[in-house]
C-alpha positions as CSV (number, residue, x, y, z in Angstrom):
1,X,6.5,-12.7,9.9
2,X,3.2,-11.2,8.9
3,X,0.2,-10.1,11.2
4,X,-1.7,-12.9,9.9
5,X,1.0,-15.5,12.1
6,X,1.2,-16.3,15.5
7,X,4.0,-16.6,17.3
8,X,3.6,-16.9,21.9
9,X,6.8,-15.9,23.6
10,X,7.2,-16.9,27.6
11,X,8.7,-15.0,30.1
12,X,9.8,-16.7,32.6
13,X,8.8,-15.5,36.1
14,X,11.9,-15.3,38.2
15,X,12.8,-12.6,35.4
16,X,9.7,-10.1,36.3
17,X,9.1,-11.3,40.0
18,X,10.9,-8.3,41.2
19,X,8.7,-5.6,39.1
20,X,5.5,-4.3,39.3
21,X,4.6,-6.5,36.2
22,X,2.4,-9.3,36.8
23,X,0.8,-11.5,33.7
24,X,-1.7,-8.9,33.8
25,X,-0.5,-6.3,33.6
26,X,2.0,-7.3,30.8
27,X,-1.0,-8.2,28.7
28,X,-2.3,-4.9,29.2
29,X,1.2,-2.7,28.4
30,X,1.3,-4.7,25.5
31,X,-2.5,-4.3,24.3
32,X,-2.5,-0.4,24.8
33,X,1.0,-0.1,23.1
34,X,-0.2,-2.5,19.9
35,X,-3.6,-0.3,20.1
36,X,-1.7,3.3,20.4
37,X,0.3,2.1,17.3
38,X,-2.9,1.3,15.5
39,X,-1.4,-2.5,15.3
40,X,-5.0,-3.7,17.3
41,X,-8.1,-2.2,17.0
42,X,-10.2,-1.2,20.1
43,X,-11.6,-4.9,20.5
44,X,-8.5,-6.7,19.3
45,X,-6.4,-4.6,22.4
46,X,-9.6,-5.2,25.0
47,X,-9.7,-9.1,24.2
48,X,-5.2,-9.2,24.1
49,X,-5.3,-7.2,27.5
50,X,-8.5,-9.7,29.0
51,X,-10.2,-6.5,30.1
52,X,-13.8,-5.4,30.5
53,X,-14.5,-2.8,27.5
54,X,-15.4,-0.1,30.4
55,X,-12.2,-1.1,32.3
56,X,-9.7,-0.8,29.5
57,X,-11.1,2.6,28.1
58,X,-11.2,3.4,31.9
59,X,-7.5,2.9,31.4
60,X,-6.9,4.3,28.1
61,X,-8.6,7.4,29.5
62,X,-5.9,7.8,32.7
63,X,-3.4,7.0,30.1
64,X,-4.5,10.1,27.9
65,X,-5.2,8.1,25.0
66,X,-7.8,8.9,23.1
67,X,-10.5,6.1,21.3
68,X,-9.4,5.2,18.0
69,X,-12.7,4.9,16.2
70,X,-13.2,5.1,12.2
71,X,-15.6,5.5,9.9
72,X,-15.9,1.5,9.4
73,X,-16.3,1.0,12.8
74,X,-19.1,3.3,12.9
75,X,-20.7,1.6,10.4
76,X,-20.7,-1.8,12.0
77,X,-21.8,-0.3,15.3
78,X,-24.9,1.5,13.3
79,X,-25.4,-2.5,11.4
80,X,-25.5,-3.8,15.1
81,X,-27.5,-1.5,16.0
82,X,-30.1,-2.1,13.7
83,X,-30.2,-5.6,13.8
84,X,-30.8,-5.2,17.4
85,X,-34.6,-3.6,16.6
């Protein structure tokens, strides 16, 4: 499988309805893990875990984890930027 495929996987909820782990909060395990990795960039992990931007750095931040953030993202940020004016 590469990263280009999809693949969905189902867990089904009598297995996790004794833990803590909701949907949610599956989705966001699993976004901060792929991002930690450097699998997901900072917007891929914030759109996988269905969090605001300020939440999931929020949660990064109690976490410890510091933003990931390259010299290509700056770049488009500065392009954005600009195009904003």
């Amino acid at each position: 499988m590469t990263l280009r495929e999809s693949k969905v996987f189902e867990i089904a909820n009598e297995n996790i309805q004794n833990t803590f782990l909701a949907e949610v909060n599956l989705k966001l395990e699993f976004a901060i893990y792929l991002y930690e990795k450097d699998i997901l960039t900072l917007e891929q992990a914030i759109k996988l875990a269905e969090f605001s931007y300020l939440d999931f750095q929020k949660e990064l931040g109690n976490r410890n984890i510091s933003i990931h953030y390259d010299e290509e993202e700056l770049e488009r940020d500065l392009e954005t930027l600009s195009s904003l004016n």
